[in-house]
LUMDREN-118755 format. One record per residue (C-alpha): residue number from 1; residue in three letters; x, y, z. Coordinates in nm, 2 decimals. Layout:
<recs>
REC  num  residuo    east   north      up
REC  NUM      ALA       X       Y       Z
...
</recs>
This chain:
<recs>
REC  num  residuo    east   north      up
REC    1      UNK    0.00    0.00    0.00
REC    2      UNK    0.12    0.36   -0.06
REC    3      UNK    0.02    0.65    0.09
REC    4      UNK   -0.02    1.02   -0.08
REC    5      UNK   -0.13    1.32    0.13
REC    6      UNK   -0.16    1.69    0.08
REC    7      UNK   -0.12    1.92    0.47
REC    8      UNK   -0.15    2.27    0.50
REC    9      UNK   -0.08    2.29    0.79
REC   10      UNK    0.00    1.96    0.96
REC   11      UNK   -0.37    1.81    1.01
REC   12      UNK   -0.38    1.55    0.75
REC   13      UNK   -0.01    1.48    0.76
REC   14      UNK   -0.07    1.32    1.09
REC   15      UNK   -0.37    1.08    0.98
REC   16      UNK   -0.14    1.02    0.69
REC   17      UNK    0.16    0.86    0.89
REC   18      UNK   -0.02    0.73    1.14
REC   19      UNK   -0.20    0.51    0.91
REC   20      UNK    0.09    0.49    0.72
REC   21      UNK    0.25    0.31    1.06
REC   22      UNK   -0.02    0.08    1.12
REC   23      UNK   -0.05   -0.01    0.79
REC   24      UNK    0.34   -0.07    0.74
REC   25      UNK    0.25    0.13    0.41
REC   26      UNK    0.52    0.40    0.22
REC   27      UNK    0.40    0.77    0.30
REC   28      UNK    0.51    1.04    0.02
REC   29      UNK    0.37    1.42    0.04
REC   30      UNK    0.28    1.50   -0.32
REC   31      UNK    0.48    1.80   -0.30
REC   32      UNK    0.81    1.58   -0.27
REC   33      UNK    1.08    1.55   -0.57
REC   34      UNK    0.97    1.18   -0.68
REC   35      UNK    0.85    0.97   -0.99
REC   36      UNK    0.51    0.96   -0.89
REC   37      UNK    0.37    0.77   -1.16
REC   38      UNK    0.66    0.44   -1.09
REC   39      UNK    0.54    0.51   -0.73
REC   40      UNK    0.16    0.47   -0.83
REC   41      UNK    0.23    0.19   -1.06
REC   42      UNK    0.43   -0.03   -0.78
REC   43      UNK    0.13   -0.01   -0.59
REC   44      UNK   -0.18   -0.20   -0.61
REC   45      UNK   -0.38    0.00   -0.34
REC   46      UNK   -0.32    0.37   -0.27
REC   47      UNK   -0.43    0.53    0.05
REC   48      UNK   -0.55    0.95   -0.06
REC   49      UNK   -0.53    1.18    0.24
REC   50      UNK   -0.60    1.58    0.21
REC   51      UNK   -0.80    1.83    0.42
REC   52      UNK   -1.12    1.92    0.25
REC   53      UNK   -1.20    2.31    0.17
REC   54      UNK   -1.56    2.39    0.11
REC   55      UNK   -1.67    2.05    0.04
REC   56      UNK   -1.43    1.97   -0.18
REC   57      UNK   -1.09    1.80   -0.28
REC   58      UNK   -0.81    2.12   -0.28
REC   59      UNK   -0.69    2.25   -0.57
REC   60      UNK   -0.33    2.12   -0.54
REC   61      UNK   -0.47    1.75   -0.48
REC   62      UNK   -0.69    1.81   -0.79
REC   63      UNK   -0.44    1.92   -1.01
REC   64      UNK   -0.23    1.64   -0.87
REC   65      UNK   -0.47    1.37   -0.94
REC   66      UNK   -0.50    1.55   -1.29
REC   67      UNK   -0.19    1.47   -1.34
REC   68      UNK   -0.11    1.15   -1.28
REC   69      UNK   -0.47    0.99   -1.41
REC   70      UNK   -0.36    0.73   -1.60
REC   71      UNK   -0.14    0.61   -1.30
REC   72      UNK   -0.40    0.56   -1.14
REC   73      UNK   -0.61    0.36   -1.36
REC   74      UNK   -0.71    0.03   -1.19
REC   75      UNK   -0.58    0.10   -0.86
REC   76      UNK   -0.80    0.03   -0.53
REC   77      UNK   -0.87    0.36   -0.31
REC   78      UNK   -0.88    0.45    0.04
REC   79      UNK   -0.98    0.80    0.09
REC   80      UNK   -0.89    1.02    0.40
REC   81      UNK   -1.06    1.37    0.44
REC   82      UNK   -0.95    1.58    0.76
REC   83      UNK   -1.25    1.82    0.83
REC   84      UNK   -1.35    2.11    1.09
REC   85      UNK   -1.68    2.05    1.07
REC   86      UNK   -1.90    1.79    0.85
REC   87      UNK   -1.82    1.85    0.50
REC   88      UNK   -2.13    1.59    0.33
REC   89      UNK   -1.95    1.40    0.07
REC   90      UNK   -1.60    1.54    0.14
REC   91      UNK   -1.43    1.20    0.06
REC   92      UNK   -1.65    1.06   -0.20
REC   93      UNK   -1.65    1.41   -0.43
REC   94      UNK   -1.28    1.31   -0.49
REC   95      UNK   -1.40    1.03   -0.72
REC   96      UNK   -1.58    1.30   -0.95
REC   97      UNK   -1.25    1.32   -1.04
REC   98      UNK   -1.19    1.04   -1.20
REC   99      UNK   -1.40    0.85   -1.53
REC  100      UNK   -1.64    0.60   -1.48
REC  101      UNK   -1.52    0.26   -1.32
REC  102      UNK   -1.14    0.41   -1.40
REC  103      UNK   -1.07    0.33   -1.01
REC  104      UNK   -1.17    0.08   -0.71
REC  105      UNK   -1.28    0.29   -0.35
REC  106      UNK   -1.24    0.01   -0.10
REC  107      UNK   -1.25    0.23    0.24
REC  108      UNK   -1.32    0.71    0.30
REC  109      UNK   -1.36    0.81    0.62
REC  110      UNK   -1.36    1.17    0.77
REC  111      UNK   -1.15    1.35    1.03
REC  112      UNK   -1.26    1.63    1.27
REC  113      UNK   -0.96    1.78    1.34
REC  114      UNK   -0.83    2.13    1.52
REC  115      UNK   -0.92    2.44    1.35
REC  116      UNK   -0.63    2.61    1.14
REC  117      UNK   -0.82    2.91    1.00
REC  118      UNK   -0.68    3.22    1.19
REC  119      UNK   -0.83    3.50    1.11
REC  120      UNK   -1.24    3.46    1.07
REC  121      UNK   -1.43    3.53    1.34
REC  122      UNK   -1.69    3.25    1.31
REC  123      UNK   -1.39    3.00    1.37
REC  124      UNK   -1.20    3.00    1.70
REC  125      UNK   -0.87    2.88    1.84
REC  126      UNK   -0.93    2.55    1.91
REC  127      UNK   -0.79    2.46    2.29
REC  128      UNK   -0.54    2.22    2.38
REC  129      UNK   -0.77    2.01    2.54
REC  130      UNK   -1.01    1.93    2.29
REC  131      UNK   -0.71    1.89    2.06
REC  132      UNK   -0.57    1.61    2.26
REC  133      UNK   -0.93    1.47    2.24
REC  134      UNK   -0.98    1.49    1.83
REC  135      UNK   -0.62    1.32    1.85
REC  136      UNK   -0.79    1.01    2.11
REC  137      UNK   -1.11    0.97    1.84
REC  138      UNK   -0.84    0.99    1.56
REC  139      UNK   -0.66    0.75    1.67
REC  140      UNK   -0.87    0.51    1.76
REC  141      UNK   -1.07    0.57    1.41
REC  142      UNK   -0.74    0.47    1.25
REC  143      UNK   -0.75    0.19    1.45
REC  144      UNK   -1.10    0.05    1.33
REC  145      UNK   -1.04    0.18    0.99
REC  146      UNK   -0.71   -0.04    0.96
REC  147      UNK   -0.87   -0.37    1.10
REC  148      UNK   -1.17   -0.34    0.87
REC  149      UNK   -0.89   -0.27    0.60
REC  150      UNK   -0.76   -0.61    0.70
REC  151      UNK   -1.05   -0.79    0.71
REC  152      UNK   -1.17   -0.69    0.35
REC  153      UNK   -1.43   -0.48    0.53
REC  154      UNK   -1.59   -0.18    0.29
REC  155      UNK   -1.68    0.15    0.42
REC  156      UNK   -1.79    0.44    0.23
REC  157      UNK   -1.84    0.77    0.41
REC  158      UNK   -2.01    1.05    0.26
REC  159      UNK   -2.16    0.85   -0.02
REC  160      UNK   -2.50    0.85    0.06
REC  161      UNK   -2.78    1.10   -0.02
REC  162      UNK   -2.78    1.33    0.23
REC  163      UNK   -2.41    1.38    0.23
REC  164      UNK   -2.39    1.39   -0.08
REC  165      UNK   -2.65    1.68   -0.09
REC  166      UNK   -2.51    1.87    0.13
REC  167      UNK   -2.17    1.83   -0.03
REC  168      UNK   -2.30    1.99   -0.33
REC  169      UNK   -2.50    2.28   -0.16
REC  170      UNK   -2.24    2.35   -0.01
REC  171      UNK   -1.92    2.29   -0.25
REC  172      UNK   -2.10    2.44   -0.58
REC  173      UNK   -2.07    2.85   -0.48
REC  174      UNK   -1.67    2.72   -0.38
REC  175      UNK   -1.54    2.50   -0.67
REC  176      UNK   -1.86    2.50   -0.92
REC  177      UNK   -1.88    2.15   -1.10
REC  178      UNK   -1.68    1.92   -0.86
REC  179      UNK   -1.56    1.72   -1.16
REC  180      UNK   -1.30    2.09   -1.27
REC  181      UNK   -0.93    1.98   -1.19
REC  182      UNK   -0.88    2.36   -1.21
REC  183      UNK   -1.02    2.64   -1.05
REC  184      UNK   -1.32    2.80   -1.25
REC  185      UNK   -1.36    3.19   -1.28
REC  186      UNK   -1.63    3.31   -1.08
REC  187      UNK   -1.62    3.06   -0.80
REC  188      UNK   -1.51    3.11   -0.42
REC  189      UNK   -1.22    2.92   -0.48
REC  190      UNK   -1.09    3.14   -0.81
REC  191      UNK   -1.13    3.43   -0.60
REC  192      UNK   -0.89    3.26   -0.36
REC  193      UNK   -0.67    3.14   -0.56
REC  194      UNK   -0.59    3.54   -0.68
REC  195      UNK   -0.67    3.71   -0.31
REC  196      UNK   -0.30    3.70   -0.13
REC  197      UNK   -0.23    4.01    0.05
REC  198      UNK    0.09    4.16    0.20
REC  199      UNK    0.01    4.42    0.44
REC  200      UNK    0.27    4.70    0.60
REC  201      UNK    0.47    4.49    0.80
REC  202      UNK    0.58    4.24    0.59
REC  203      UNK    0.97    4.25    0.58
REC  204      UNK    1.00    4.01    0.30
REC  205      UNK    1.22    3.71    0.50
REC  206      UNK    1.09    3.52    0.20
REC  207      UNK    0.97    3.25    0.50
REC  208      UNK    0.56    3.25    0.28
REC  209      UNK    0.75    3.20   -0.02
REC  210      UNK    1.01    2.89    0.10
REC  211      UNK    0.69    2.67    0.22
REC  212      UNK    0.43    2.79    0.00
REC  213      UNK    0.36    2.43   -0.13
REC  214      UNK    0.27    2.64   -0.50
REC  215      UNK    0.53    2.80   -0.52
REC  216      UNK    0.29    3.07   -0.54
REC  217      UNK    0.51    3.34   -0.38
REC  218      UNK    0.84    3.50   -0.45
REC  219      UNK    1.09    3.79   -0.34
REC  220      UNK    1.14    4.06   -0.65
REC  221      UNK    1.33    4.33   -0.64
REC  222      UNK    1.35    4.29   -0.26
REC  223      UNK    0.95    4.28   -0.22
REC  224      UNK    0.72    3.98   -0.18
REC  225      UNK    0.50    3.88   -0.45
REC  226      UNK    0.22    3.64   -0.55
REC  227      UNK    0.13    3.45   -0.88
REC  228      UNK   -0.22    3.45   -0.86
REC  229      UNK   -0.21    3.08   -0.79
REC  230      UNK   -0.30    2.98   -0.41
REC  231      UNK   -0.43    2.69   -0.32
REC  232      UNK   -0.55    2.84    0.05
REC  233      UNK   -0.37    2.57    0.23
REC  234      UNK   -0.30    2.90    0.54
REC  235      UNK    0.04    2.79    0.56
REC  236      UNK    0.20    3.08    0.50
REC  237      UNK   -0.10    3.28    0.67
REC  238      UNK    0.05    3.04    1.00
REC  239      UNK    0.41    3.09    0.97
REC  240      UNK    0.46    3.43    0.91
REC  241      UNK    0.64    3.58    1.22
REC  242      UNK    0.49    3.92    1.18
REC  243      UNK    0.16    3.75    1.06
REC  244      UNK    0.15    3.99    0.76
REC  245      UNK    0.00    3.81    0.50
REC  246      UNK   -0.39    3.70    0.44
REC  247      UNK   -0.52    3.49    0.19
REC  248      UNK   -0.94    3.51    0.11
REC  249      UNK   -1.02    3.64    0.47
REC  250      UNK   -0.81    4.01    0.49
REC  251      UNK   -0.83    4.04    0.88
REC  252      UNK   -0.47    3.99    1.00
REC  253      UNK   -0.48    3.68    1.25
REC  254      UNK   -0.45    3.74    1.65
REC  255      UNK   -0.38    3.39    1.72
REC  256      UNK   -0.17    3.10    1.50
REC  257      UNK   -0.20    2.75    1.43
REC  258      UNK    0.18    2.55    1.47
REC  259      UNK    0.05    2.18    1.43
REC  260      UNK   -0.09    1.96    1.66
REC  261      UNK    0.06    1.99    2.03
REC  262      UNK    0.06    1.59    2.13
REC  263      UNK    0.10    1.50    2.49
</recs>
């Protein structure tokens, strides 16, 4: 089994590896140096983690996917969505991705994990100790989810009706047809994808532009600029020191997100 995740911000990294360990399977980040496509073809089953934005599969993981389609032709999937709250048919709206009977989903679950958005209002700081909790349900999720795995046990979350209702009422105003490996003008997510801001106290360390998983963002001429191409992951939004740049939401954070704090 092989393992391929996309993190922001650390969230689905950890589901990643820790099934990764359970399941003694290889873990790869698609935004390492590889040959994805021997990596895809040595593998019968591939295990697809990402965090889910607005209902739907991120544009990175899309564009990924995209890429590397006929790779994937055949295989058997396990889908992985880490969510703040329920996102409907987060893991099942990455097969929209793919033709008909082009691949095999043997097991998606969903995550709630802590909160990494910074700077909206309607979404708060979430506390160390119901952090250490999401990590206990994780964690024992991952537990389940690898002994059904085992056992030849099928699970499908998100691909009922409701879900998938509610994944499209709510995923349609952000990404528009779900089945778009690219983002689509006129949609929440296009408007993302363009909406970097550096305010007044950025003083261009270049720190955005060094983990921006895009390569979205670059020093010229001594000043930080963007390429119109985010894929709102809030990394950069997370590690700037002088929390000087915004992304969709322009209110400057008061608080960020470093990872999950384990005990």
């Amino acid at each position: 089994m092989l393992t391929l995740y996309f993190s922001g911000t650390g969230n689905t990294k950890y589901i990643a590896e820790q099934f990764s360990k359970k399941m003694d399977a290889k873990c790869l980040s698609i935004e390492e140096a590889t040959d994805f496509v021997t990596q895809i073809n040595n593998h019968d089953t591939i295990a697809i983690c990402y965090p889910i934005y607005g209902s739907r599969v991120p544009l990175m993981m899309r564009e990924f996917v995209a890429h590397h389609m006929d790779a994937f032709k055949g295989k058997k999937l396990a889908i992985f969505v880490t969510q703040l709250i329920f996102s409907g048919d987060g893991a099942r709206v990455l097969c929209d991705l793919f033709p008909s009977e082009h691949i095999e989903v043997i097991y998606a679950e969903h995550f709630l994990m802590p909160n990494n958005v910074c700077n909206f209002a309607l979404l708060w700081q979430t506390s160390s100790r119901r952090m250490q909790k999401q990590l206990k349900i994780a964690d024992k999720k991952l537990d389940k989810i690898c002994r059904h795995i085992n056992a030849g046990t099928i699970k499908k979350r998100g691909f009922g009706a409701f879900p998938r209702f509610l994944g499209k009422f709510q995923g349609k105003p952000w990404q528009g047809n779900s089945k778009n490996p690219h983002a689509v003008p006129k949609t929440m997510e296009y408007k993302a994808k363009h909406s970097v801001k550096f305010h007044f106290d950025c003083t261009n360390c270049g720190i955005c532009a060094h983990h921006c998983p895009m390569q979205n963002l670059e020093k010229l001429g001594g000043t930080m600029m963007h390429k119109n191409n985010c894929t709102l992951c809030y990394r950069c939004i997370n590690l700037c020191p002088h929390k000087a740049i915004t992304v969709f939401f322009h209110t400057k954070p008061k608080w960020q997100y470093k990872g999950l704090k384990q005990n």
